[in-house]
C-alpha positions as CSV (number, residue, x, y, z in Angstrom):
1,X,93.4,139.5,123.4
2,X,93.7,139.7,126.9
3,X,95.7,136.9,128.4
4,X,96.5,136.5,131.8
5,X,98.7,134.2,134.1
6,X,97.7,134.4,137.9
7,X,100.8,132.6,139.5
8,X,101.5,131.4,143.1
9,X,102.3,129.3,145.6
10,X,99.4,127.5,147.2
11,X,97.1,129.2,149.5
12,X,98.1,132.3,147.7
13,X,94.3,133.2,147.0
14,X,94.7,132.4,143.3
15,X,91.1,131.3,143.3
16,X,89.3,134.0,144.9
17,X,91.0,137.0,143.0
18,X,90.6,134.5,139.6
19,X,86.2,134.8,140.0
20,X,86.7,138.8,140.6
21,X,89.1,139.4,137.2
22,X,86.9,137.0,135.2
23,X,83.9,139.0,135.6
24,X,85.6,142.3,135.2
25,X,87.2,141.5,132.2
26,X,85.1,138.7,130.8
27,X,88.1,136.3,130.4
28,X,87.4,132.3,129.7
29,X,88.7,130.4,133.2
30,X,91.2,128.1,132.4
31,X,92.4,126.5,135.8
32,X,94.3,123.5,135.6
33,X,93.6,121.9,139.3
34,X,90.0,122.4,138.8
35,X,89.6,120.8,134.7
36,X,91.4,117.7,136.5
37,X,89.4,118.0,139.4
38,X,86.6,117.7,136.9
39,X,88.3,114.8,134.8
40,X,88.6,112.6,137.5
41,X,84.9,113.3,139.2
42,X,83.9,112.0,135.6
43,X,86.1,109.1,135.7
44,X,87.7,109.9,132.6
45,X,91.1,107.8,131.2
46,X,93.1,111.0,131.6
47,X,91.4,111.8,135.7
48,X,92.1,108.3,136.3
49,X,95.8,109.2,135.3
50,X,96.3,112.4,137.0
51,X,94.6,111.1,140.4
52,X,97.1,109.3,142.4
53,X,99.6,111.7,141.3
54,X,97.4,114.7,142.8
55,X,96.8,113.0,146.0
56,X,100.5,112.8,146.6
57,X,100.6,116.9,145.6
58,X,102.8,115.9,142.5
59,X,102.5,117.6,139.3
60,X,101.0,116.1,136.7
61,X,102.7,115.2,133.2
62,X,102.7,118.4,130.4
63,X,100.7,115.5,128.2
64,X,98.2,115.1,129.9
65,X,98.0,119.1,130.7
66,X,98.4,120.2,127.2
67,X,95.4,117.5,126.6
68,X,92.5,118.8,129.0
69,X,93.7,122.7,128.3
70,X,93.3,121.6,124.6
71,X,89.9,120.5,125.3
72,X,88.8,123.5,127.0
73,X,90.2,126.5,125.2
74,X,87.5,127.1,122.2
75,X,87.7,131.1,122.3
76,X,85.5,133.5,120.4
77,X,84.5,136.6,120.9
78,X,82.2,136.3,123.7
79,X,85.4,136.4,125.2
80,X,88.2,139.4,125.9
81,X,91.0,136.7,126.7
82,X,92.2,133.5,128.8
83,X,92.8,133.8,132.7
84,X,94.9,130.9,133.4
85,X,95.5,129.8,137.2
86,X,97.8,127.4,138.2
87,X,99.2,126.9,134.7
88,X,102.3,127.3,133.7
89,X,104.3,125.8,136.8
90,X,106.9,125.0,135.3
91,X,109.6,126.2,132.5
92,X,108.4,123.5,129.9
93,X,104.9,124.6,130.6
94,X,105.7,128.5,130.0
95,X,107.2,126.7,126.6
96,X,103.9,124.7,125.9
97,X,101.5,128.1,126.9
98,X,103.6,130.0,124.1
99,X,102.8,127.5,121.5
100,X,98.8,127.1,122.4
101,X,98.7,130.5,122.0
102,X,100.8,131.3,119.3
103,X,98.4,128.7,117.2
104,X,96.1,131.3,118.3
105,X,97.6,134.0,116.7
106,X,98.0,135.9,120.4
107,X,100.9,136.0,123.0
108,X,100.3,136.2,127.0
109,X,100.1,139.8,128.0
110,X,101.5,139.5,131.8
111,X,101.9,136.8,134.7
112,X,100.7,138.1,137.9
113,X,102.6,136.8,140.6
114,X,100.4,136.9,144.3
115,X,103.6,137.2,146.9
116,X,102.9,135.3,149.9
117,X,105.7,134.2,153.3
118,X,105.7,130.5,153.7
119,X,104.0,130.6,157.3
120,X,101.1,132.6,156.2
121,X,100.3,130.5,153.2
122,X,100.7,127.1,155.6
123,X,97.7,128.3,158.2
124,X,95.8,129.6,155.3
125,X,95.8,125.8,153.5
126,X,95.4,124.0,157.3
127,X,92.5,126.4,157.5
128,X,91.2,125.8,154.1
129,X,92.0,121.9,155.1
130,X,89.2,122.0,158.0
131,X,86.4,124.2,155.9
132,X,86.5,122.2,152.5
133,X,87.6,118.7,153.3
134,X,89.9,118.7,150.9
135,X,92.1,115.8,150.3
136,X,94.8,117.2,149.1
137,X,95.8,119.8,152.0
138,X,97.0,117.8,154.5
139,X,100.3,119.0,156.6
140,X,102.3,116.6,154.3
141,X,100.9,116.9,151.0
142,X,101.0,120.9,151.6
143,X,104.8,120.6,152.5
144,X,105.5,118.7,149.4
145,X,103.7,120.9,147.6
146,X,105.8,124.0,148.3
147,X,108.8,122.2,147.9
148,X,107.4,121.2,144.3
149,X,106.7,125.0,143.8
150,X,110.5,126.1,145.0
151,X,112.0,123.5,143.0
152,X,109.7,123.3,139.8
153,X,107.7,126.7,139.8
154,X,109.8,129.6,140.6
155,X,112.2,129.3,137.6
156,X,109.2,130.6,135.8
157,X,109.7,133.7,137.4
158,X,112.6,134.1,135.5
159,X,111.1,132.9,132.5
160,X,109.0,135.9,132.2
161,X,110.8,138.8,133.5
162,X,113.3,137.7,130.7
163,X,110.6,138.8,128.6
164,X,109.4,141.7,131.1
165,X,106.3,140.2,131.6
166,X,106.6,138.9,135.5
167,X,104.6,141.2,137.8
168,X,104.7,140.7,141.8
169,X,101.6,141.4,143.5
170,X,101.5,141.5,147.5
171,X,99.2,138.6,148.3
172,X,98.9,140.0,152.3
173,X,95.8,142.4,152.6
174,X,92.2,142.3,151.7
175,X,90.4,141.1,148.9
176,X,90.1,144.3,147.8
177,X,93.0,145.6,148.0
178,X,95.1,142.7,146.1
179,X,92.5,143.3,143.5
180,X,92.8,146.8,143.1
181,X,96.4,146.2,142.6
182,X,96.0,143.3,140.1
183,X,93.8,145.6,138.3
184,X,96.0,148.4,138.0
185,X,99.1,146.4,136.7
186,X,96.9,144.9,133.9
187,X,95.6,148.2,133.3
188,X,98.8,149.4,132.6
189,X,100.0,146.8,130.4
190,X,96.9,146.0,128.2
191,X,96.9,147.2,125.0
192,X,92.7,147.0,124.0
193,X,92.7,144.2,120.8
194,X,89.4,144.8,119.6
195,X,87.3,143.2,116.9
196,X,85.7,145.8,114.4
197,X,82.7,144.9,111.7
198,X,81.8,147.2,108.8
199,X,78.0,146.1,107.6
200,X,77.5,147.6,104.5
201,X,74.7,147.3,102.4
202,X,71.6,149.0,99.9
203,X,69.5,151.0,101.6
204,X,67.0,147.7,102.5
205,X,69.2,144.9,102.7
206,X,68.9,144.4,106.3
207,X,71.8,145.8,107.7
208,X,70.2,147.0,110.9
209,X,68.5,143.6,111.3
210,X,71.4,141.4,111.7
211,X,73.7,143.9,112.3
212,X,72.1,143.8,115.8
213,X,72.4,140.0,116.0
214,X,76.0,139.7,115.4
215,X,76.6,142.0,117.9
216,X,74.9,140.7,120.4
217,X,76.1,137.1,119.4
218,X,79.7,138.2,119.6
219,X,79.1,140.9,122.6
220,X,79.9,143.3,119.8
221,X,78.5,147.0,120.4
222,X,76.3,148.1,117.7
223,X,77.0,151.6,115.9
224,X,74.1,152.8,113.8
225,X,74.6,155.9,112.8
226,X,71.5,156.8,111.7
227,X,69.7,155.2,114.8
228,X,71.8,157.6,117.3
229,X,70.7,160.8,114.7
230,X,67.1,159.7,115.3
231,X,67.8,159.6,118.6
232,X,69.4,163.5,118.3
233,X,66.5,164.3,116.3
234,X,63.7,162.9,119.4
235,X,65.4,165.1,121.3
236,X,65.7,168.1,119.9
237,X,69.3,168.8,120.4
238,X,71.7,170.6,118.7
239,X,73.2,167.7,116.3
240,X,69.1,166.5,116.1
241,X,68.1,169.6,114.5
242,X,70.8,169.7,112.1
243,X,70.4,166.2,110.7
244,X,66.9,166.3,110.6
245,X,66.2,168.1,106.6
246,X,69.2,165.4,105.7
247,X,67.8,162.5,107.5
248,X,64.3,163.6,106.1
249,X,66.0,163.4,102.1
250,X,67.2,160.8,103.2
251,X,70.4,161.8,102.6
252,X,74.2,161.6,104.5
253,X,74.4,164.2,107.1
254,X,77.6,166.0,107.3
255,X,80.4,164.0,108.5
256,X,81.0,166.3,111.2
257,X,78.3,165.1,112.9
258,X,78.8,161.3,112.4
259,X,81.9,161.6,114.2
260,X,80.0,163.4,117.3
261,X,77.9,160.9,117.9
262,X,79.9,158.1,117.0
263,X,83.0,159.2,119.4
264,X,80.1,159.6,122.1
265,X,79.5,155.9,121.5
266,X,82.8,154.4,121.9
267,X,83.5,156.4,125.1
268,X,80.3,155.2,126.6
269,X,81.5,151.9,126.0
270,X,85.3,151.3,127.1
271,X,85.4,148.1,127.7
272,X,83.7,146.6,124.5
273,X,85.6,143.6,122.8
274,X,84.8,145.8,119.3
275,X,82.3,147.5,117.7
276,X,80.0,147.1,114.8
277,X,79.7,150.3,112.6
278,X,75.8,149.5,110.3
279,X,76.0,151.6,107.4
280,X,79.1,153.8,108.1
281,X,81.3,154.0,106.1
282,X,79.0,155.6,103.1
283,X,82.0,157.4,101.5
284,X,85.2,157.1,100.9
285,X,85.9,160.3,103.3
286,X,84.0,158.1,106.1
287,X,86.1,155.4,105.4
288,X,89.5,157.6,106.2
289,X,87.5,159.0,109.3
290,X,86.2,155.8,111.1
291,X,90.4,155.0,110.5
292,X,90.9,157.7,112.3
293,X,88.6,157.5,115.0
294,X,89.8,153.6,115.7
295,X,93.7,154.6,115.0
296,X,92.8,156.4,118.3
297,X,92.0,153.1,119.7
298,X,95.0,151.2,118.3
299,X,92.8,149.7,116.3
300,X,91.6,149.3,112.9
301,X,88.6,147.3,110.8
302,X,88.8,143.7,111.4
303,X,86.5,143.0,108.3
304,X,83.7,144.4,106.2
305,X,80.7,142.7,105.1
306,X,78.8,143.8,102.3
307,X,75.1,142.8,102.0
308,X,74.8,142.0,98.3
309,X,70.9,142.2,97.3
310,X,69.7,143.6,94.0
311,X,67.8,146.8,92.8
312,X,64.3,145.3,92.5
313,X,64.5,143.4,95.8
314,X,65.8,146.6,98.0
315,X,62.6,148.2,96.4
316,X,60.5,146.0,97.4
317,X,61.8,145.3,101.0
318,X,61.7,149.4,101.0
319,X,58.3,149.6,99.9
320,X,57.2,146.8,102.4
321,X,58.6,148.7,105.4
322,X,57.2,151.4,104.3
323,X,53.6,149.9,105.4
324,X,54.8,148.9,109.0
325,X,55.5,150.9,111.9
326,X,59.2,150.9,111.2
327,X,59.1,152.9,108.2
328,X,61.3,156.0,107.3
329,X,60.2,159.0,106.0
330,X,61.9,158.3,102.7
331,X,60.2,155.1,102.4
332,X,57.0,156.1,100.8
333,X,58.3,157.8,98.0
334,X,59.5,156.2,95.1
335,X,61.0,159.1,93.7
336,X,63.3,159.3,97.0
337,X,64.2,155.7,97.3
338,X,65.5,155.6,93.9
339,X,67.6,158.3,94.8
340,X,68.6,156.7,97.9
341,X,69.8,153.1,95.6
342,X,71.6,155.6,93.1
343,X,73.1,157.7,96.3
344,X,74.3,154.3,97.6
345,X,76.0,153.2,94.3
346,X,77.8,156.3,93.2
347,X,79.3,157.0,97.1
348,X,79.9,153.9,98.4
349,X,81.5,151.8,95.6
350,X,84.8,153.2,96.2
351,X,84.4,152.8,100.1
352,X,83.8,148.7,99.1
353,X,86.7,149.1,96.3
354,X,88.8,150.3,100.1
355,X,88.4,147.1,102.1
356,X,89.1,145.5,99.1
357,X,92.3,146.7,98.4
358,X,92.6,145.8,102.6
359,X,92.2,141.9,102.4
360,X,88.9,142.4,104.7
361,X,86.2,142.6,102.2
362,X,83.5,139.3,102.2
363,X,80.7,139.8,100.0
364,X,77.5,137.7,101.3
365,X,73.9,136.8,99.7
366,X,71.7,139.4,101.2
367,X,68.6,137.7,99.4
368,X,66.6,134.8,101.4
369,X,65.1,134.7,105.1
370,X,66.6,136.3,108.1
371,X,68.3,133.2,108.9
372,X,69.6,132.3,106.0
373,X,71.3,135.3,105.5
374,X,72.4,135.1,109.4
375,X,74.4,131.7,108.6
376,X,76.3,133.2,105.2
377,X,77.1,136.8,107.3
378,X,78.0,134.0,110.5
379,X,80.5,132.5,108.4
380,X,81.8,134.9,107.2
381,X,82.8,136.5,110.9
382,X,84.3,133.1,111.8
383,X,86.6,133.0,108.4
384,X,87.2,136.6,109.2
385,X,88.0,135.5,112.7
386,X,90.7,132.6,111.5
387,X,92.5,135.2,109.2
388,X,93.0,137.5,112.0
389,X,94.6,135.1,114.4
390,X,96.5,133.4,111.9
């Protein structure tokens, strides 16, 4: 995960660059000022708490910050990571963010620090006074404020470059410009943590089906090998007219090309939160390449779902298809789709015996209605999920 602390005094433009880095990196927004902002617009116990001490530009108790954070942080894999702003601000808060996140089996990966002179940051919070109204950037309450942030907030600093994790970014300049930077120095320090499904499955169990809707459900990109050969194959190119007589016997195509069309994937995509590979690995060798191909990443499977349906019921889904316009070539013989199920047994067992051996193996009902077997494969990802951050 990618977790981020954007730290500075006020007026520092925290705000502003916090919009641009949430949509780059698609991070959930946790900002402190604006959840209480938001408590006591609702009239809430705990905004009724935290008002008076806001007005005065005090900082509000950790209990009632741990509280409304609590509330808000529900992450899943819609999301890369957590921007916070404005939290921690103190040393017992850099304490408190450790825990939430360690429960979350993750660790913050840097705090940005926006550097800012006193006088500048004054005019720009008089200025901001005058355009939003705000109550709480009067000449007083702002000088109290960066008192608050000399005495209470700076020894943070210290708190993380202790742990080599403080970064200070010139505030003075363009939007732009301050981005770029910010981008750059969490460019450099970002390790990728994806998420990475195997779907595996008899030819007919519906692998492609709801592999697409857990990847789009958990902004997943969705490998199928066999869907990019077709696409080789439409086109007539090189690795199209190689797979074809395989794809035709409905056979595995020579690993060699897998991987081209696979690694083409992944670099088209470089900032996916993880990938799901439908129907790959078939073979044991497969499994040892698609290790390969995500060691490259820094990354390895995450879990592997196998789609357990039996012989007669593949058949039949098989034959079905084969009466639609989303039929295979090898779906109207039964000679060929009995190869296929005895293909898929012999070659793939010991890929399933693999992620076994791994801890990441969940078996799920591939038998019922698309939705049924949506909610098993569902919670499966979220126990899959759990184990992975602890």
């Amino acid at each position: 995960m990618l977790n981020i602390a954007l730290f500075g005094p006020p007026g520092a433009g925290k705000g502003t660059q916090s919009k641009l880095l949430l949509e780059k990196y698609n991070l959930t927004y946790i900002s402190t000022g604006d959840m209480l902002r938001e408590e006591i617009a609702n009239q809430t116990d705990l905004g009724s708490e935290a008002k008076s001490i806001i007005e005065k530009g005090g900082l509000v108790p950790d209990e009632i910050i741990v509280q409304i954070i609590e509330k808000k942080v529900t992450m899943n894999l819609t999301s890369r990571g957590i921007l916070f702003d404005g939290f921690p601000r103190t040393v017992v808060q850099a304490y408190i963010l450790e825990g939430l996140l360690l429960k979350m089996n993750t660790k913050l990966t840097c705090m940005l620090s926006l550097e800012v002179p006193h006088d500048e940051l004054v005019g720009r919070l008089l200025e901001r006074a005058v355009l939003s109204g705000r109550s709480d950037d009067t000449i007083d309450v702002i000088k109290y404020r960066m008192q608050e942030y000399e005495d209470k907030t700076k020894p943070v600093i210290n708190f993380y470059q202790e742990k080599g994790k403080y970064f200070p970014i010139n505030g003075v300049g363009s939007v732009d410009d301050i981005f770029k930077m910010l981008c750059e120095t969490i460019d450099n320090n970002y390790k990728q943590d994806y998420f990475n499904v195997v779907l595996l499955g008899k030819p007919g169990s519906g692998k492609g089906t709801q592999g697409e809707i857990l990847a789009s459900k958990h902004n997943l990109v969705y490998i199928s090998t066999g869907k990019l050969l077709r696409k080789e194959i439409a086109a007539d190119t090189e690795i199209g007219r190689i797979a074809k007589p395989f794809m035709d016997r409905g056979e595995i195509v020579p690993d060699e090309l897998a991987i081209r069309v696979i690694e083409h994937k992944i670099e088209r995509n470089p900032n996916a939160a993880g990938f799901v590979f439908k129907g790959f690995p078939r073979t044991i060798v497969q499994a040892y390449i698609l290790d390969g191909l995500l060691r490259r990443l820094n990354s390895r499977v995450s879990c592997m779902l196998n789609l357990k349906l039996s012989t007669l019921e593949a058949i039949r889904r098989l034959n079905d298809r084969s009466k639609t316009d989303r039929k295979r070539l090898y779906d109207t013989s039964t000679e060929m789709i009995l190869h296929r199920l005895e293909e898929y047994e012999k070659k793939t067992r010991p890929v399933i015996d693999n992620y076994k051996k791994q801890s990441v193996f969940y078996e799920i009902d591939g038998a019922g209605s698309e939705d049924a077997v949506n909610k098993r494969l569902e919670a499966a990802m979220q126990t899959a999920i759990k184990q992975l951050r602890g």
